[in-house]
C-alpha positions as CSV (number, residue, x, y, z in Angstrom):
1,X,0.0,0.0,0.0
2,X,2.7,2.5,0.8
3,X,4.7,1.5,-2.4
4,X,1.6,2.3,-4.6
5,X,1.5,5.9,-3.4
6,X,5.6,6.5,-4.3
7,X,5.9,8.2,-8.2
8,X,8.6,6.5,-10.4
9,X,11.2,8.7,-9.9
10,X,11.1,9.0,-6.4
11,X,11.1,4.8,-6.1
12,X,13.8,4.7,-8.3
13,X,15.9,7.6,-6.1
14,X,14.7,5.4,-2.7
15,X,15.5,2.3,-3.9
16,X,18.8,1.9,-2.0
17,X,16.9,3.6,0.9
18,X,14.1,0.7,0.2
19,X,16.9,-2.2,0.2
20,X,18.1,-0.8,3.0
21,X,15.2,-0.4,5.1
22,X,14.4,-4.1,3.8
23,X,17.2,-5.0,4.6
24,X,17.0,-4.0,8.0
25,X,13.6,-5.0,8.2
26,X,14.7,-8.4,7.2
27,X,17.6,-8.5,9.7
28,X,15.4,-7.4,12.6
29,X,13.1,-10.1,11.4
30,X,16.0,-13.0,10.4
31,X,17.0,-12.1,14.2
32,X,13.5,-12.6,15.7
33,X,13.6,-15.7,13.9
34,X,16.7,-17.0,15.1
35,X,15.8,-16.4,18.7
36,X,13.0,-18.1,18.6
37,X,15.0,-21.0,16.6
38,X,17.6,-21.1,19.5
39,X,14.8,-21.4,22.0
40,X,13.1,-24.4,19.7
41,X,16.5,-26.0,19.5
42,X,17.0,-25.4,23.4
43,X,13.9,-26.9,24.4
44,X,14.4,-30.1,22.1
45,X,17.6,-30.3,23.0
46,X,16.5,-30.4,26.7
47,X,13.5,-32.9,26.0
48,X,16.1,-34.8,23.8
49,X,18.1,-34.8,26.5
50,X,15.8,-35.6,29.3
51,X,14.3,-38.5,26.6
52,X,17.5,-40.0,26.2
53,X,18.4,-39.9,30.1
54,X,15.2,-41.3,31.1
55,X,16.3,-44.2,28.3
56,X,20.0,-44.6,29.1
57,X,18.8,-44.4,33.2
58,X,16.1,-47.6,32.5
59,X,18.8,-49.5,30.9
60,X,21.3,-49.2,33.4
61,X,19.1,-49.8,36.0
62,X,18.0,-52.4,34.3
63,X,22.2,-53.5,34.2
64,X,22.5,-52.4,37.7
65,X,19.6,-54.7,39.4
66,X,20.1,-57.5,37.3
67,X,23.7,-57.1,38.8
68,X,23.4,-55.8,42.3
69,X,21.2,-59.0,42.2
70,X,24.2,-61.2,42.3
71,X,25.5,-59.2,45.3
72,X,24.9,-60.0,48.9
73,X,22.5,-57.2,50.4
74,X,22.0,-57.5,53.8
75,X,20.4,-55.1,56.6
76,X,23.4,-53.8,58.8
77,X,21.7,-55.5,62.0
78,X,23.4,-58.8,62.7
79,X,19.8,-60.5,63.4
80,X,16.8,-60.5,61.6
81,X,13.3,-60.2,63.3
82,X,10.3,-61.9,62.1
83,X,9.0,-58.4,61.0
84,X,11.6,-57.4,58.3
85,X,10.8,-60.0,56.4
86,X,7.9,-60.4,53.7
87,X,6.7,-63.9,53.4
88,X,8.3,-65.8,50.4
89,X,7.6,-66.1,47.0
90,X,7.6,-69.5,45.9
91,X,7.5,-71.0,42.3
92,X,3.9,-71.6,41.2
93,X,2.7,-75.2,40.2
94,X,3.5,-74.7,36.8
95,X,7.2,-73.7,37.6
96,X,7.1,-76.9,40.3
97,X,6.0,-79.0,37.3
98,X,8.7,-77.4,34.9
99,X,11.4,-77.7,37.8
100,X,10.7,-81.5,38.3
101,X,10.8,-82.0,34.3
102,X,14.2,-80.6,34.3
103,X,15.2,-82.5,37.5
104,X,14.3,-85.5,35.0
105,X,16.1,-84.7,32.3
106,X,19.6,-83.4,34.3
107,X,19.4,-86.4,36.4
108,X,17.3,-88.9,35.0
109,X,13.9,-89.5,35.2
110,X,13.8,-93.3,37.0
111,X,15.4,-91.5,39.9
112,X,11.5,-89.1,40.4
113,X,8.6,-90.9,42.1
114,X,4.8,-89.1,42.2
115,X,3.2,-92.0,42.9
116,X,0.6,-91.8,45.8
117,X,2.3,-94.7,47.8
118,X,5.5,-92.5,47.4
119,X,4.0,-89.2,48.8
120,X,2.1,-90.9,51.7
121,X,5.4,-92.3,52.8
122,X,7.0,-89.0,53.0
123,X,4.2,-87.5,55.0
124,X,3.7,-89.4,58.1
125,X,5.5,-92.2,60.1
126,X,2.8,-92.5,63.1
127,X,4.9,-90.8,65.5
128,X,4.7,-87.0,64.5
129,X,1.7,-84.9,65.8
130,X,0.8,-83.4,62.2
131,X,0.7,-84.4,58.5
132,X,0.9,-82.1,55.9
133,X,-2.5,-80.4,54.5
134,X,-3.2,-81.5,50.5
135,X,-2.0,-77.8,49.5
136,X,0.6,-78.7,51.7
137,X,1.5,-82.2,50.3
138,X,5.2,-83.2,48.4
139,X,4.5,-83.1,44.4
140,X,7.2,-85.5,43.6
141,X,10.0,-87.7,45.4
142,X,13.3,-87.8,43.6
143,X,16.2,-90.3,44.9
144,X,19.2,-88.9,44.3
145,X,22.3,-91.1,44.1
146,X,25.0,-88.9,44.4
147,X,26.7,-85.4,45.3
148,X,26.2,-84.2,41.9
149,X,22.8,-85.3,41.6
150,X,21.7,-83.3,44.8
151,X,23.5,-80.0,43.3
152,X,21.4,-80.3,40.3
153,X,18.8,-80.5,41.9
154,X,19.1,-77.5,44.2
155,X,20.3,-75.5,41.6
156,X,17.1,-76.1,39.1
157,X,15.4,-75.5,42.9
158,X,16.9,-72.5,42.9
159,X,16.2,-71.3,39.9
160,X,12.6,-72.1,40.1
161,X,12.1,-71.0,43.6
162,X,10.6,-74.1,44.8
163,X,10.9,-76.0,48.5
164,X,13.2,-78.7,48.9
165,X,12.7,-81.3,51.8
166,X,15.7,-83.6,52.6
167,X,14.4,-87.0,53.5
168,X,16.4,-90.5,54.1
169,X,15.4,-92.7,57.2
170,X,11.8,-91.5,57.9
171,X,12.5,-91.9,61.8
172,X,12.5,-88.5,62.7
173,X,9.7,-87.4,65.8
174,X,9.3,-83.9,65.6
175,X,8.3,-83.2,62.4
176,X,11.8,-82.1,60.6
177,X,11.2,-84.1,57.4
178,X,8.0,-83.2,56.9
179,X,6.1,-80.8,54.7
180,X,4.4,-77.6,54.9
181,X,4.4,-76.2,51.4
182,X,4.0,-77.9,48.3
183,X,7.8,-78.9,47.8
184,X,10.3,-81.7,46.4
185,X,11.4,-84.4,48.6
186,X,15.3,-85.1,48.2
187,X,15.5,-88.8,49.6
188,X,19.1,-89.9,50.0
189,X,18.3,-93.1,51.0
190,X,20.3,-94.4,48.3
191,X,23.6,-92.8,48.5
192,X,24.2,-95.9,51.1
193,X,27.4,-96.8,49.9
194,X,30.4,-96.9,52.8
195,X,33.0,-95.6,50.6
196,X,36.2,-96.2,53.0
197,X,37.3,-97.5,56.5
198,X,40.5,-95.8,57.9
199,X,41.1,-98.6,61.2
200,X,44.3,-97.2,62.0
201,X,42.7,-93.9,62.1
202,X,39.5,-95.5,63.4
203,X,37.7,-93.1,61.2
204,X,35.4,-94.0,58.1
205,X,33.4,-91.9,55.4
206,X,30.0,-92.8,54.4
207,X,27.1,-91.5,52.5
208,X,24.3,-89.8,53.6
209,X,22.0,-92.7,53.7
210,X,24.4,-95.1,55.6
211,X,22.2,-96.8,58.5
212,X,23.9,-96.6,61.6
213,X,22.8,-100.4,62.1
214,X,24.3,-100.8,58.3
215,X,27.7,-99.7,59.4
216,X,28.3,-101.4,62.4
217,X,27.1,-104.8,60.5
218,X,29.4,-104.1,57.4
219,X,32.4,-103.9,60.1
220,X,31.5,-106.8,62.2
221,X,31.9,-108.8,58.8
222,X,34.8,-107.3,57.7
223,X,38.2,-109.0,58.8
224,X,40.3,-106.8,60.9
225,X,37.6,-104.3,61.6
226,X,34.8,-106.3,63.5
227,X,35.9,-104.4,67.0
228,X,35.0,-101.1,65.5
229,X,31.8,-99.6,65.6
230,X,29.7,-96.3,65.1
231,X,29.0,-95.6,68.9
232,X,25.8,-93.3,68.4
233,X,22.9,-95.2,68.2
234,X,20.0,-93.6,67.8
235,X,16.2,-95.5,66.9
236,X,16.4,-98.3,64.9
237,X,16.3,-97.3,60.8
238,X,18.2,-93.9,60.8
239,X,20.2,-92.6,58.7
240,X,23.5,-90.5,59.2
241,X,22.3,-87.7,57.4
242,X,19.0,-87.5,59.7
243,X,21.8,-88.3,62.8
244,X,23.6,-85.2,61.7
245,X,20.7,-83.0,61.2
246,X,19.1,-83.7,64.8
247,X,22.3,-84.0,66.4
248,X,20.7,-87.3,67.8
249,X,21.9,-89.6,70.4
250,X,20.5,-92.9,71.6
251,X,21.8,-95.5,74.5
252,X,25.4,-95.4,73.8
253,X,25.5,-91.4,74.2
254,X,26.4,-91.6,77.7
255,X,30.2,-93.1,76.8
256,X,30.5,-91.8,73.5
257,X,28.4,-88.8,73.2
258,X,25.8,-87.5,70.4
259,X,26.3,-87.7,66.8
260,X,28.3,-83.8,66.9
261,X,30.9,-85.8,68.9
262,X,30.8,-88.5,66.4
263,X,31.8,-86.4,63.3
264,X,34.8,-85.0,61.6
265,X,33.7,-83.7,58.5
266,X,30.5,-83.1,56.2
267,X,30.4,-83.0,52.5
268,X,27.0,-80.8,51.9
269,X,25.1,-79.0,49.2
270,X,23.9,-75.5,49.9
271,X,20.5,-74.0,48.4
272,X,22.0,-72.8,45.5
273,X,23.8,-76.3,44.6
274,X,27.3,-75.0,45.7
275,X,29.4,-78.4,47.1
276,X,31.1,-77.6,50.6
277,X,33.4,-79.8,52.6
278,X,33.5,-78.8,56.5
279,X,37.2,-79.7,56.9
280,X,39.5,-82.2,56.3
281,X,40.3,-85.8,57.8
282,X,42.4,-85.0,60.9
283,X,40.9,-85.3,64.2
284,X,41.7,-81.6,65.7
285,X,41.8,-78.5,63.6
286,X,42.0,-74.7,64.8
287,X,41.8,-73.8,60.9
288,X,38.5,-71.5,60.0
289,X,34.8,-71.4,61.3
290,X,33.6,-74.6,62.8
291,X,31.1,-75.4,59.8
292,X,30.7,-79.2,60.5
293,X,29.2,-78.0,64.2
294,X,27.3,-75.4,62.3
295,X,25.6,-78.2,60.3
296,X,25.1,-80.8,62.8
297,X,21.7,-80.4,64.3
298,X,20.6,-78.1,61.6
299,X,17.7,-80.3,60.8
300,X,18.3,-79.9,56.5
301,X,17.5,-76.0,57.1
302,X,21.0,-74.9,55.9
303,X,22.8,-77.7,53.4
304,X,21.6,-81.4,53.0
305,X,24.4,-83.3,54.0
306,X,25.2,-85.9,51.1
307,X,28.7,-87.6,52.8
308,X,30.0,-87.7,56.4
309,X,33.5,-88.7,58.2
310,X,32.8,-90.1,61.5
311,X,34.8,-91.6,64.3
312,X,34.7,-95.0,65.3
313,X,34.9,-96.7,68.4
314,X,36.6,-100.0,69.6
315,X,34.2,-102.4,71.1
316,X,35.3,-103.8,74.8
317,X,36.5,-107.1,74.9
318,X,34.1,-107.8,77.6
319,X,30.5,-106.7,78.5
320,X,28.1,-107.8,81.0
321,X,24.6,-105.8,82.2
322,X,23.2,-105.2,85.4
323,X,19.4,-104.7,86.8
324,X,19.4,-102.2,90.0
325,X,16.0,-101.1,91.4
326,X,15.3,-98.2,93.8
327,X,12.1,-97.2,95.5
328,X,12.4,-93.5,94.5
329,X,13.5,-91.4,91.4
330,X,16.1,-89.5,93.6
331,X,18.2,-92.3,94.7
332,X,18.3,-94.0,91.7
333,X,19.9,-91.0,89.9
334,X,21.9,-90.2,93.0
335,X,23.7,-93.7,92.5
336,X,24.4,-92.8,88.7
337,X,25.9,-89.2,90.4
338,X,27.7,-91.6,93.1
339,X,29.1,-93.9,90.2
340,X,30.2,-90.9,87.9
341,X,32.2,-89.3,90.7
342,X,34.1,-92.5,91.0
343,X,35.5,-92.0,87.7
344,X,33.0,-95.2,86.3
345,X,32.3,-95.3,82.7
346,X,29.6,-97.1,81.4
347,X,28.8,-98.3,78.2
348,X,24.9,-97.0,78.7
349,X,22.8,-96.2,82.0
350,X,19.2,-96.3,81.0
351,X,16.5,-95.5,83.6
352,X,12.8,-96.7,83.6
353,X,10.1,-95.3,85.7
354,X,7.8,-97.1,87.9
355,X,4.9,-96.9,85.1
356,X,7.1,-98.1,82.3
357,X,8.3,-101.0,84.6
358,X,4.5,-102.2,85.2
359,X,4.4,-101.6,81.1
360,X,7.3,-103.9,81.1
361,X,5.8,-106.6,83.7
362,X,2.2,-106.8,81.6
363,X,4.1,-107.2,78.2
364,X,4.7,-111.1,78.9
365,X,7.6,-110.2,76.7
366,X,10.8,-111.3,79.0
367,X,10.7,-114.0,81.6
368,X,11.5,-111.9,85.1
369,X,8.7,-109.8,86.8
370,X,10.2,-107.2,88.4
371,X,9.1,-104.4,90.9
372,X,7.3,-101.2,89.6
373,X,9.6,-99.0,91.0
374,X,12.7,-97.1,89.2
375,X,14.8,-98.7,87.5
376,X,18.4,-98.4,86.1
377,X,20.2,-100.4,83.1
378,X,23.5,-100.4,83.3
379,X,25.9,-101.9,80.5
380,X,29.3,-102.7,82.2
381,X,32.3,-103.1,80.3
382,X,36.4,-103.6,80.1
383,X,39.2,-105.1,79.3
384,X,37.7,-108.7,81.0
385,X,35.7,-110.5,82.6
386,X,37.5,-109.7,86.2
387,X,37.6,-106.1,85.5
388,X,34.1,-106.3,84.5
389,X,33.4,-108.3,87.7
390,X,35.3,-105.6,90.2
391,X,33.4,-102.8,88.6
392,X,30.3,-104.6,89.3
393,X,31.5,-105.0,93.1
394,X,32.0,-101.0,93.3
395,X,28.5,-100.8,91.6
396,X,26.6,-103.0,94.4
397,X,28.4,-101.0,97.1
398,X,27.5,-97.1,95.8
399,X,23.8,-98.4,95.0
400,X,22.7,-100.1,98.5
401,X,24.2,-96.6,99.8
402,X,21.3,-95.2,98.0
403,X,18.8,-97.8,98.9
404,X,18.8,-100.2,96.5
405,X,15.9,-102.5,96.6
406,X,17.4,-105.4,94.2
407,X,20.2,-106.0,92.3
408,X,20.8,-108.5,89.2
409,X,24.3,-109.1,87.6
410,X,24.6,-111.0,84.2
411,X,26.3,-114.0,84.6
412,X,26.6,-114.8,80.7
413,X,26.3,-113.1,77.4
414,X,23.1,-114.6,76.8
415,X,21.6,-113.6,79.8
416,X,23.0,-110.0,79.7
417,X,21.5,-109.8,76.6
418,X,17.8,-111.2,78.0
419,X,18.6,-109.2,81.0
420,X,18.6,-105.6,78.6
421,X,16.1,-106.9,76.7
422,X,13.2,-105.0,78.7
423,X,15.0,-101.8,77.5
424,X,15.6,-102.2,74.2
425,X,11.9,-103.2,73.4
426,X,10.5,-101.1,75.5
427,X,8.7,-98.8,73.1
428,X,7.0,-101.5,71.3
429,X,5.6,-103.0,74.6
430,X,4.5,-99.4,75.2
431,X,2.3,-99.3,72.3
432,X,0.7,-102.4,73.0
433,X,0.1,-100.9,76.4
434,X,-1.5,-97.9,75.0
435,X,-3.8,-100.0,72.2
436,X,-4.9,-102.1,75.2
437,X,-4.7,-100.6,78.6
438,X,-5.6,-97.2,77.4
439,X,-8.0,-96.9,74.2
440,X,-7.8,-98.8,71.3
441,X,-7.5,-95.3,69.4
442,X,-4.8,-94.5,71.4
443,X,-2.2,-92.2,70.4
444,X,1.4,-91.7,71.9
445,X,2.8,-88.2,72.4
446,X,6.9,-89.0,72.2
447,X,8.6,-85.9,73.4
448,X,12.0,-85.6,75.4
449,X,14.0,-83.3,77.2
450,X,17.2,-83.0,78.8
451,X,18.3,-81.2,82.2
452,X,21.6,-81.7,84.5
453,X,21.8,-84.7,85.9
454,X,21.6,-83.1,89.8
455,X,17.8,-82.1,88.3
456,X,16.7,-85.1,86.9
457,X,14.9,-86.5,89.8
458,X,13.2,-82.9,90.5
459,X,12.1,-82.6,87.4
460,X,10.2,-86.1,86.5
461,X,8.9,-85.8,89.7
462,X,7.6,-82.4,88.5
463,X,6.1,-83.6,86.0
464,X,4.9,-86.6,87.0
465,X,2.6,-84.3,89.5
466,X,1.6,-82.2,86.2
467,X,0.6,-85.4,84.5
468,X,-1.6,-87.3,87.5
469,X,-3.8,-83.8,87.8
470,X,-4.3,-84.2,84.6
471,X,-5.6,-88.1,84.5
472,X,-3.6,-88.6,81.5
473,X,-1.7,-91.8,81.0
474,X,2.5,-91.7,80.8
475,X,5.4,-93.3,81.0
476,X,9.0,-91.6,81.9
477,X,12.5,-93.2,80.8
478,X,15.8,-91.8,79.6
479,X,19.6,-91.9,79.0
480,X,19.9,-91.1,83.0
481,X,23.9,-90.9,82.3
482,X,23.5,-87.8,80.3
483,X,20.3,-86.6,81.8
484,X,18.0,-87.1,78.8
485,X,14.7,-88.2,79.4
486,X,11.4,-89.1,77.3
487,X,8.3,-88.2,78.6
488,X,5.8,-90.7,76.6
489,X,2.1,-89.4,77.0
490,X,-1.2,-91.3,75.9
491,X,-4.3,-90.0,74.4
492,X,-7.5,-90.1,72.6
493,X,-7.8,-87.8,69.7
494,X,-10.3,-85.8,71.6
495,X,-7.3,-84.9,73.9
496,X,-4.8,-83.6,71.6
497,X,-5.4,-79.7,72.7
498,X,-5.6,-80.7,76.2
499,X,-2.0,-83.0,76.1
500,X,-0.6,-80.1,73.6
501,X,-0.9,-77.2,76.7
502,X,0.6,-80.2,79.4
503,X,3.6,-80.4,76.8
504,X,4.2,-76.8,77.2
505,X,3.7,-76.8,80.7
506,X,6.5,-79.5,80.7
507,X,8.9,-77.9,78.6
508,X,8.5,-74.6,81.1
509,X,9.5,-77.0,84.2
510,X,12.0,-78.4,81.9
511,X,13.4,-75.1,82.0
512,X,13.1,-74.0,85.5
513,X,15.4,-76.8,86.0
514,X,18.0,-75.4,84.0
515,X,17.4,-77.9,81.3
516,X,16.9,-77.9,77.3
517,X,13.3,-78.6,75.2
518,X,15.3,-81.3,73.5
519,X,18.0,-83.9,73.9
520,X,18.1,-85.8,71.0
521,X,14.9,-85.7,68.9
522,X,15.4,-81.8,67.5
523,X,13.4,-78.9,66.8
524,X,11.2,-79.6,63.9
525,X,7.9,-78.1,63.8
526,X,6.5,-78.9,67.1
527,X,9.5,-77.4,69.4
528,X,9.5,-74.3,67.7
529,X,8.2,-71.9,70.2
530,X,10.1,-74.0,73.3
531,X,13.3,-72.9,71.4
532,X,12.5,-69.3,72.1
533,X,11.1,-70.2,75.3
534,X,14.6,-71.6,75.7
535,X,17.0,-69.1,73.7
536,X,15.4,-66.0,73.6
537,X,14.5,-63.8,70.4
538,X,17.7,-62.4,69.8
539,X,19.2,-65.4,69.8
540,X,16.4,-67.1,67.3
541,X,17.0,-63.9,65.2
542,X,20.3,-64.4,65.2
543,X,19.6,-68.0,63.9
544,X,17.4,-66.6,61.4
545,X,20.2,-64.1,60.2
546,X,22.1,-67.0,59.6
547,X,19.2,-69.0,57.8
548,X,18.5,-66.1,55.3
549,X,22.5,-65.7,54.8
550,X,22.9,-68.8,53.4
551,X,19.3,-69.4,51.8
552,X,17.8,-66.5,50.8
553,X,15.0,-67.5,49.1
554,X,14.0,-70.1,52.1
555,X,13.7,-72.9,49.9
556,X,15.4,-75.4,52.2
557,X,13.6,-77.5,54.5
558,X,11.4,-74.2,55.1
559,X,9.5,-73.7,58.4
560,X,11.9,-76.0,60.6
561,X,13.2,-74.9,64.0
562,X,12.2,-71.4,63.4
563,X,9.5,-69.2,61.9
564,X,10.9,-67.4,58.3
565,X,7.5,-66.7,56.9
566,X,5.4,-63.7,58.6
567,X,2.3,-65.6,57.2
568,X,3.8,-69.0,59.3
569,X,1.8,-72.3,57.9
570,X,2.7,-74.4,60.5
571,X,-0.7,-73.7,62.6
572,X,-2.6,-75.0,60.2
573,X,-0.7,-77.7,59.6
574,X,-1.3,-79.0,63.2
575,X,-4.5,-78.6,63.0
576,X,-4.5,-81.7,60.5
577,X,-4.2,-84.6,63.2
């Protein structure tokens, strides 16, 4: 509009004037332009750059978890409560299914069982006071053969997340080998190989599902070993993995100790399938941690124990048995104090009440009656017969100073062997006792503690006073030389609540008297509270600590000794008697 209005000449005189003012008018504008083309480019550049941070950050922390996942990451606390920890997360059916088909084809599939005969097996002996619910219940039994075969295993465990139950002998009483989540059993029941005897060591290394019973008879037929012997011996059928885990004991504890005083070393396979060794062959080390004490009494919680060195023992030349009776608790146990102070050492000193002894009397199972009163075993033994026969002397004198009613010395093998007889058997006259003196739906609480030997007498009597108030039928006995006792209780299955409170009752006197919720039979499921009772929470946190260290994902034998789920099954798994 302006330009229209300029004459010819003038536009032709302002033309430079017009290119410059255009000129200017275009730099003003070229300059407008160009900010606002920086502040595009800014702003992209910053979205750009915020885009590709957000990208590069997902991908390294991608990088980072995936390997900060391989690191161990632990709370600085050196125990672990209960409440820090969410419950675990398990492999689902599908991944237990996929697990097991791998098991099968890294191991081979003859060694998996899921029959129903199989599973029923691995859920109940008759002495436990639970079975496992049907969500509960094993999916599939694999027998492993060897070290490698159990590695495999954990680690295709491990990498499906999925519970793994070591199983071998089946004897266990408490519930350690027993299911509460919907698992894998590991039976090492044949890895039962004894792989080498060491007599001048007197040492020996077995597998896992060596019989204790098995050993001794595979050196009593070998020439040049037939004095040696496995001096723990626990119930009849166990295994030395199960021995290990439970830290069991048995009649011959009281000379040679429990199975932790038996053992060298441990070959074991942690969660993840990593093979450990404890130590080597020599007898005394100062070298490193003491794993092998860390994995005997365990219970499977922390490694399943695949090989073992133990120690052996020489056999006496020379053993004879005596019967002593006394008409109280107290001065029966006060002779075994007497006898110990002498510097005696017996072969086994077993004690039966006077319940168990008129359990003993009605079983027409042995050809003496004896008195219901107390009653100690004692297995006497040396280097022959007339140090045998001089140790019997000291024995009559210390027990008539304690008021000895009767005393009974084996005058031949056969009739030592008759004479012991009402010991060894007694638990199978005492089920007869319960099916027909008691109700023939009878049921047999097995339970046992342990105190000092200076409480013993206290405490049965203790309990014994907590049991008649009660009307409840029971019988006491135990390994008197190292204070262990069984308290045996029967019951109809309407009384399982009530006998379930008197068992807690008994593990309180138990401790009053300065004494332990368990000698010999472990933890398991059922002891799990008397264990705090017992140790305190710190200490079971500091247990746990350990637990989570070594088996983070709680796959192992979960649920045994001590709680590691905040949503604990175990409840409802008693609830299934």
């Amino acid at each position: 509009m302006i330009l229209s209005r300029v004459p010819p000449k003038q536009f032709i005189k302002r033309h430079g004037q017009l290119n410059r003012h255009f000129g200017s008018v275009r730099f003003q504008n070229s300059k407008k332009l160009t900010s606002n083309g920086y502040q595009f480019k800014l702003i992209a550049s910053i979205a750009g750059s915020f885009t590709l941070g957000s990208i590069i950050g997902f991908i390294l922390s991608r990088q980072w978890n995936s390997h900060s996942s391989k690191l161990q990451r632990f709370p600085l606390g050196s125990t672990t409560p209960l409440n820090q920890l969410d419950s675990p997360q398990y492999g689902s059916s599908q991944d237990l299914e996929k697990c097991i088909r791998e098991i099968g084809q890294a191991i081979g599939e003859a060694k998996i069982v899921s029959t129903a005969a199989a599973i029923n097996y691995h859920t109940e002996n008759g002495f436990n006071i639970g079975k496992p619910l049907p969500e509960q219940r094993p999916r599939s039994v694999v027998y492993v053969e060897s070290t490698e075969d159990v590695s495999q295993l954990m680690k295709l465990a491990t990498k499906y997340r999925i519970p793994v139950v070591p199983f071998s002998g089946g004897t266990c009483l408490e519930g350690s080998t027993y299911s509460t989540r919907e698992c894998i059993i590991v039976n090492t029941s044949r890895m039962n190989q004894v792989v080498q005897v060491f007599p001048d060591d007197l040492d020996a290394i077995v597998q896992a599902g060596v019989g204790w019973q098995q050993l001794n008879e595979y050196l009593s037929r070998e020439p040049g070993l037939e004095n040696l012997m496995l001096g723990c011996d626990c119930g009849p059928g166990a295994h030395i993995c199960g021995m290990i885990n439970t830290n069991a004991s048995g009649i011959g504890a009281t000379r040679y100790g429990s199975m932790g005083a038996n053992i060298i070393s441990v070959k074991a396979v942690l969660p993840d399938g990593t093979i450990i060794k404890t130590k080597r062959r020599p007898r005394k080390t100062s070298a490193g941690y003491n794993l092998t004490g860390l994995l005997v009494g365990s219970e499977g919680t922390l490694a399943i124990v695949t090989e073992a060195t133990v120690k052996l023992q020489v056999r006496q030349p020379y053993e004879t048995v005596a019967v002593v009776q006394f008409p109280t608790l107290s001065d029966s146990v006060q002779a075994v104090s007497d006898l110990f102070k002498k510097g005696f050492q017996f072969n086994a000193v077993e004690m039966l009440d006077a319940k168990t002894m008129e359990c003993v009397n009605k079983s027409n199972q042995i050809s003496r009656t004896y008195a219901n009163v107390p009653t100690l075993f004692f297995r006497i033994a040396g280097l022959n017969k007339t140090v045998v026969n001089e140790y019997v002397k000291e024995l009559r004198k210390i027990a008539k100073l304690n008021n000895c009613t009767k005393i009974e010395a084996a005058r031949s093998a056969e009739e030592a062997k008759e004479l012991f007889a009402a010991r060894k058997n007694v638990l199978y006259m005492m089920l007869n006792y319960g099916f027909n003196e008691v109700h023939e739906e009878a049921k047999m609480w097995i339970t046992d503690f342990a105190v000092p030997i200076s409480k013993m007498a206290s405490t049965l009597e203790s309990v014994s006073r907590l049991l008649d108030s009660h009307s409840l039928h029971y019988m006491a006995l135990g390994h008197v030389g190292d204070g262990n006792f069984h308290c045996d209780i029967f019951y109809r299955p309407d009384q399982y609540q009530l006998v379930k409170r008197v068992v807690q009752q008994m593990n309180k006197i138990t401790l009053d008297h300065e004494g332990t919720c368990s000698g010999e039979h472990g933890v398991g499921l059922s002891k799990r509270d008397f264990l705090q009772d017992e140790l305190g929470e710190d200490t079971i946190e500091f247990m746990r600590k350990i637990k989570i260290s070594v088996d983070p994902l709680r796959i192992l034998n979960p649920d045994k000794m001590i709680r590691i789920d905040p949503r604990d099954p175990v409840d409802e798994y008693l609830k299934n008697f």
